[in-house]
Legacy VTK file of the C-alpha trace (Angstrom):
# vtk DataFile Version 3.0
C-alpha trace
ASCII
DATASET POLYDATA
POINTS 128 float
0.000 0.000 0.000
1.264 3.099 -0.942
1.396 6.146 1.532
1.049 9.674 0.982
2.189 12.341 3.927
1.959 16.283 3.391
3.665 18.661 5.473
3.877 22.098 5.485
0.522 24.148 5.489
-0.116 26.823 7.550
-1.391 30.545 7.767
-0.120 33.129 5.408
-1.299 36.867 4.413
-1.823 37.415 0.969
1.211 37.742 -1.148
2.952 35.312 1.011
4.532 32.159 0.138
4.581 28.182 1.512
6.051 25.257 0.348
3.969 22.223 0.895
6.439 18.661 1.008
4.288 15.452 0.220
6.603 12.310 1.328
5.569 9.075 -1.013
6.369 5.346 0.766
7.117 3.655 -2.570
6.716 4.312 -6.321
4.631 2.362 -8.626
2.995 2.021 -11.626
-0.131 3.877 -10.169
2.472 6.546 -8.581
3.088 7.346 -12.368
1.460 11.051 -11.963
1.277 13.141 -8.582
-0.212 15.817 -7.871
-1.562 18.362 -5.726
-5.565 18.770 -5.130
-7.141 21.568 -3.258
-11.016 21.681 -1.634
-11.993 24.976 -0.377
-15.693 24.907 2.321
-18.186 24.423 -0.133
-16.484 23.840 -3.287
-15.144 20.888 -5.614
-11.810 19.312 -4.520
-9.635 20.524 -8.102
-6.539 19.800 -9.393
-3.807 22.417 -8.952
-0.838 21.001 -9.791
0.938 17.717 -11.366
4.005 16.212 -12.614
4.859 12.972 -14.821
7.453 11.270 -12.612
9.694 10.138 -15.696
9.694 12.675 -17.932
9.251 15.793 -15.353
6.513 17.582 -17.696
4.481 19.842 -15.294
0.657 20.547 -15.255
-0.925 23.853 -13.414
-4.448 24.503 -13.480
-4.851 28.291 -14.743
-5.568 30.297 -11.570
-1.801 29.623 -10.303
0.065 29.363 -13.367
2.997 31.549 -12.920
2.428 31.525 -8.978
3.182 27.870 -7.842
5.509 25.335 -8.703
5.520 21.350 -8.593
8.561 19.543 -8.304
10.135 16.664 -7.377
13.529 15.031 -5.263
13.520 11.300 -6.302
16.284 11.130 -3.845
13.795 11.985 -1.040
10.610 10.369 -2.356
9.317 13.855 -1.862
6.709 16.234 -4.132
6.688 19.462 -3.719
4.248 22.534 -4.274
6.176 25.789 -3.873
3.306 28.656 -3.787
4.306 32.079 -4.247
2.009 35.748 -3.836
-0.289 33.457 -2.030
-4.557 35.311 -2.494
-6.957 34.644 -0.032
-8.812 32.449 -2.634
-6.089 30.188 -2.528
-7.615 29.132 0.911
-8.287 25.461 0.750
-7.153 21.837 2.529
-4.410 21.017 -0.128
-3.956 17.016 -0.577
-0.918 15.301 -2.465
-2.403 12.489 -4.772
-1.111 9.865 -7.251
-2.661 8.333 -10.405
-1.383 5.763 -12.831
0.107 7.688 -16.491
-1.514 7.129 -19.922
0.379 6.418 -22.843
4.080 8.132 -21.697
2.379 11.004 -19.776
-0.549 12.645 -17.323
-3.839 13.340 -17.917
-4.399 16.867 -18.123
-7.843 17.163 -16.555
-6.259 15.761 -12.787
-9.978 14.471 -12.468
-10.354 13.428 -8.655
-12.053 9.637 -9.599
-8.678 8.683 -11.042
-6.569 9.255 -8.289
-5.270 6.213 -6.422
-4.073 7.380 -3.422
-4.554 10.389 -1.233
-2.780 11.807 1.431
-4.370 13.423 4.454
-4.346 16.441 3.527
-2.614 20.148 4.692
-4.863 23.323 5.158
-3.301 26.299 3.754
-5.126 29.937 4.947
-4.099 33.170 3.465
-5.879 36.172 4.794
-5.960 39.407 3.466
LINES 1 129
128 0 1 2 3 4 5 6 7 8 9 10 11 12 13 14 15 16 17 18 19 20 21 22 23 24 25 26 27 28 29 30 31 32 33 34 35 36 37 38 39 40 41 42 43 44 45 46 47 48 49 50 51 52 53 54 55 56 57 58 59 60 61 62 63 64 65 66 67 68 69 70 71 72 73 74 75 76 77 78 79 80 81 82 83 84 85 86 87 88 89 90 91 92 93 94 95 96 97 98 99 100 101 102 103 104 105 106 107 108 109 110 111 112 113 114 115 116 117 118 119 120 121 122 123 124 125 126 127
């Protein structure tokens, strides 16, 4: 069974920055693609971020393109989420999650069904 533990949320104001660390237990074939998700009260849990663990190519959903980056220390069986100028409507619990690739690479749409394992998730507050 693969394990999925996130560190580093917290409490921010708006234009901050956090790095959230997501430690995996083993790599599979269903480890292929990880990924952040967020879930803010009320809302949707949505992919924000995601990486294909052979080749490195990146995925960012549009509201924090340019603001956050994924990335990844083999060495450390860690993912990463650096997030930079932090908004209040980044507010959210953030979860690290891991699907299985498709033909060489990630699905683009990060839909939440297709994830096989979740961590426990990391809330993130930024106030304003």
């Amino acid at each position: 069974q693969v394990q999925l533990v996130e560190s580093g949320g917290g409490s921010v104001q708006a234009g901050g920055s956090l790095r959230l660390s997501c430690v995996v237990s083993k790599y599979t074939d269903r480890t292929a693609c990880m990924g952040w998700f967020r879930q803010a009260p009320g809302k949707e849990r949505e992919g924000v971020a995601g990486i294909y663990r052979a080749g490195g190519t990146t995925y960012y959903v549009d509201s924090v393109k340019g603001r956050f980056t994924i990335s990844q220390d083999n060495a450390k069986n860690t993912l990463y989420l650096q997030m930079r100028s932090l908004k209040p409507e980044d507010t959210a619990m953030y979860f690290c999650a891991a699907q299985s690739g498709y033909g060489g690479s990630c699905r683009s749409d990060w839909r939440v069904d297709l994830v096989n394992y979740w961590g426990q998730g990391t809330q993130v507050t930024v106030s304003s």
